[in-house]
N, C-alpha and C positions, 0 to 999 in steps of 0.2 A: 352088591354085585350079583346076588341071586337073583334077584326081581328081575335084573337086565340082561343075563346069560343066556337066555333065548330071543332075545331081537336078533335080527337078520345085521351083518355088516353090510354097508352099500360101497357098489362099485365106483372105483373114479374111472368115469369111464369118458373118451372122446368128447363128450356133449358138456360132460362138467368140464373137463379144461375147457372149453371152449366158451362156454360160460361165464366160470372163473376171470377170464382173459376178459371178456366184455366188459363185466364188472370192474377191471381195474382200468380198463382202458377208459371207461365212466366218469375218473377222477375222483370215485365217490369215496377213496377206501385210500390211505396212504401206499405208498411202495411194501412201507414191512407189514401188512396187512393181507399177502397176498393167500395166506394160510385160511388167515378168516373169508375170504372169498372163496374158496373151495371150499368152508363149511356151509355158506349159502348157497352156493351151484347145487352141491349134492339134494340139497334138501331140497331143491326147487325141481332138478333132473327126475327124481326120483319119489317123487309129489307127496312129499312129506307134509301132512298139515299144520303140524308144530314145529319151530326150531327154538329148543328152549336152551336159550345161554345166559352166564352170567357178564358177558365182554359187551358191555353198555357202550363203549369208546367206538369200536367197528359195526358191529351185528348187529344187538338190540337196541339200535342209533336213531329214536325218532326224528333227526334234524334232518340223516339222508336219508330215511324211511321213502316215501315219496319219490324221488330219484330213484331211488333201487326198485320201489315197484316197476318205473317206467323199463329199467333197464329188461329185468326180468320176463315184463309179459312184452315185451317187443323183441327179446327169443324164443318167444314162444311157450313159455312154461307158465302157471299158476305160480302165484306169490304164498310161501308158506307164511301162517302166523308164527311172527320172529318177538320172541318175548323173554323174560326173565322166568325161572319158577314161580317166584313170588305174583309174579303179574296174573301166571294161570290160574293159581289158586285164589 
């Protein structure tokens, strides 16, 4: 938790719901999924170049990979690299 005590928290801000909402409205992500869509909005809103998760099922999803780029940069935002730890390193 020390190493990560000075990262900045990000805002959920208008543009991430709105985001978020794109994303599900997508079809890409299930209804109880909408949690994991607001972890990609942020990181896309907020041009985060990593989103590093372990949630392979929603997030780190190479199947909707592709889809969710399209979603993403047709609101406008860059597509963060969406990956596992293990894949970073």
């Amino acid at each position: 938790m020390a190493v990560i005590a000075h990262l900045p928290l990000l805002d959920l801000t208008v543009e991430v719901d709105g985001l978020a909402e794109q994303i599900m409205q997508s079809g890409l992500l299930s209804t109880s999924a909408s949690r994991d869509a607001v972890h990609i909005a942020v990181a896309a809103v907020h041009q985060v170049h990593f989103l590093l998760t372990w949630n392979c099922r929603h997030i780190a999803n190479t199947t909707i990979f592709r889809d969710l780029q399209h979603v993403i940069l047709d609101a406008g935002y860059d597509v963060p690299v969406i990956c596992t730890p293990e894949e970073l390193l």
